[in-house]
C-alpha positions in Angstrom: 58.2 -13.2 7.9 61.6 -11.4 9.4 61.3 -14.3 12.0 62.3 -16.8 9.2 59.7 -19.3 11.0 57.2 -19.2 8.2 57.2 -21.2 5.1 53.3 -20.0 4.0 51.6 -17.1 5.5 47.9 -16.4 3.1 44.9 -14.8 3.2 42.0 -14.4 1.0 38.1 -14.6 0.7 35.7 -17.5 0.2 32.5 -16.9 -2.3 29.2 -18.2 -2.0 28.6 -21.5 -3.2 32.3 -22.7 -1.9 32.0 -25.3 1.2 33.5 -24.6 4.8 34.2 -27.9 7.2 35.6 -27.2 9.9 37.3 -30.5 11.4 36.3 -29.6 15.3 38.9 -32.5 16.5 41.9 -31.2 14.5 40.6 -27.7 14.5 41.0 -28.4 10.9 39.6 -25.8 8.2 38.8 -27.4 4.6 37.1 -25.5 1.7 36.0 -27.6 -1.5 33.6 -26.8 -4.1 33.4 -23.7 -6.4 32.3 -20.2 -6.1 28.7 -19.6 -7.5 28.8 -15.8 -7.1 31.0 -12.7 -6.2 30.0 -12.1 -2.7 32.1 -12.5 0.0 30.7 -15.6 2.7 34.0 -15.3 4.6 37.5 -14.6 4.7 40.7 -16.7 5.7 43.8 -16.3 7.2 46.4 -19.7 6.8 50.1 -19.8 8.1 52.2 -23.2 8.0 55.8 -22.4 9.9 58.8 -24.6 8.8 58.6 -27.2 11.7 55.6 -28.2 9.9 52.9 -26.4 12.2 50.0 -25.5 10.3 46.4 -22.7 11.3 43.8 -21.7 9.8 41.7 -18.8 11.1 38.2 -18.6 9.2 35.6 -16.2 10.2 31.8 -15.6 8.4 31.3 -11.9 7.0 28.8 -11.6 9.6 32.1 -12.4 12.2 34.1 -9.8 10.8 31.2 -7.2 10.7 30.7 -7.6 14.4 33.9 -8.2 15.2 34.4 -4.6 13.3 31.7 -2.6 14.4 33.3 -4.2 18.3 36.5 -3.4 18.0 37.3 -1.1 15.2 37.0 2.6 16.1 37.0 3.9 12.5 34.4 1.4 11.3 31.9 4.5 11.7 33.7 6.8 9.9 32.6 7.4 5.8 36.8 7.6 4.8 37.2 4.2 6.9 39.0 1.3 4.9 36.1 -1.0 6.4 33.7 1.5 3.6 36.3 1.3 0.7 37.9 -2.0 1.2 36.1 -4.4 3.3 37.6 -7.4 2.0 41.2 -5.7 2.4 40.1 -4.9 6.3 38.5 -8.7 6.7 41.9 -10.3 5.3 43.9 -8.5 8.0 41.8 -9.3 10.8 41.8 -12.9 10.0 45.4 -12.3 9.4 45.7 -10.6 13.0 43.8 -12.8 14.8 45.8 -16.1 13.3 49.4 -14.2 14.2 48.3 -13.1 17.4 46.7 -16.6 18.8 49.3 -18.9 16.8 51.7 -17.1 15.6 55.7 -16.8 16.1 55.3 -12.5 16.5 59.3 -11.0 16.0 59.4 -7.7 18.3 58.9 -5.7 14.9 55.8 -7.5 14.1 54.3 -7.2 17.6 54.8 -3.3 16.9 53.0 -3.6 13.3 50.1 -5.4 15.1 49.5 -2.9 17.6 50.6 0.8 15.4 46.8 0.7 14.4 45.7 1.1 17.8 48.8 3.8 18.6 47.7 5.7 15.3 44.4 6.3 17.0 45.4 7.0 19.9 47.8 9.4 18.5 45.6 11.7 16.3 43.3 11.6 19.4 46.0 13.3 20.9 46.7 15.6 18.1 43.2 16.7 17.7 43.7 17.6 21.0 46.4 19.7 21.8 45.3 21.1 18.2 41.6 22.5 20.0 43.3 23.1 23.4 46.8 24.5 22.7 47.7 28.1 23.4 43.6 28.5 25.2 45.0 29.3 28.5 48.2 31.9 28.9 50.5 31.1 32.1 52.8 33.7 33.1 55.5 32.7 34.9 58.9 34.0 36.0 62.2 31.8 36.0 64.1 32.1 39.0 67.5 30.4 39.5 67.7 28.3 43.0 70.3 28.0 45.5 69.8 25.2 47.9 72.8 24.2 49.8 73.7 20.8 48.9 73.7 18.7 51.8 76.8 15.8 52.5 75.6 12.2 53.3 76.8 10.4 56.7 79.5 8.3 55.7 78.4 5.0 57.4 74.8 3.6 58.1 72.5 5.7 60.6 70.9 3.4 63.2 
């Protein structure tokens, strides 16, 4: 949004019973029909920038659950958002994968997109130096060093 390119920028979920056409010319995606129950058949992501531009990212549930169990390294874990809110986690990867393949990304949003990835990486490192800090002692002794400083030639050396 900080870009001030988009004029709609939605997600949500589509129920059973609702009707999905994808438009394979336009790349066109059209739900009609109402919901016959409360499970989850999909999830949406839909942006339309102010020139007009519009995308719609739609994936099945069974889409997000591979593209989760794939790419996701705390799917696994019992605490993992994908366990306590699926739905939540499906919205954002529509919502990812519609920014990142379409979308106008500011340099703060490009960092938001990608601090997922960093926070694993960086209580990885935590965990870490947290079982490996302070298991080895190194004892050292500083010395102070005197090398001569030595004068450059003052004109090209053939």
């Amino acid at each position: 949004m900080r870009t001030g390119q988009y004029k709609f920028l939605n997600a949500g979920v589509i129920y059973e019973g609702v009707n999905v056409n994808h438009n394979i010319l336009t790349g066109e995606v059209e739900f009609s029909g109402e919901a016959t129950s409360e499970k989850a058949q999909g999830y949406f992501a839909y942006m339309q920038l102010l020139n007009g531009y519009t995308k719609t990212v739609y994936m099945t549930h069974e889409e997000i659950l591979k593209h989760a169990k794939r790419y996701s390294k705390s799917y696994n874990n019992e605490s993992s958002a994908w366990k306590s809110n699926f739905d939540e986690m499906a919205m954002k990867t529509c919502t990812r994968k519609l920014l990142g393949h379409y979308g106008i990304l500011s340099t703060d949003m490009v960092v938001a997109l990608t601090s997922d990835h960093e926070a694993d990486i960086e209580r990885q490192l935590d965990n870490e130096i947290t079982v490996n800090a302070n298991s080895e002692l190194i004892d050292i002794q500083a010395e102070t060093a005197n090398e001569p400083v030595q004068e450059q030639p003052a004109g090209p050396v053939f």
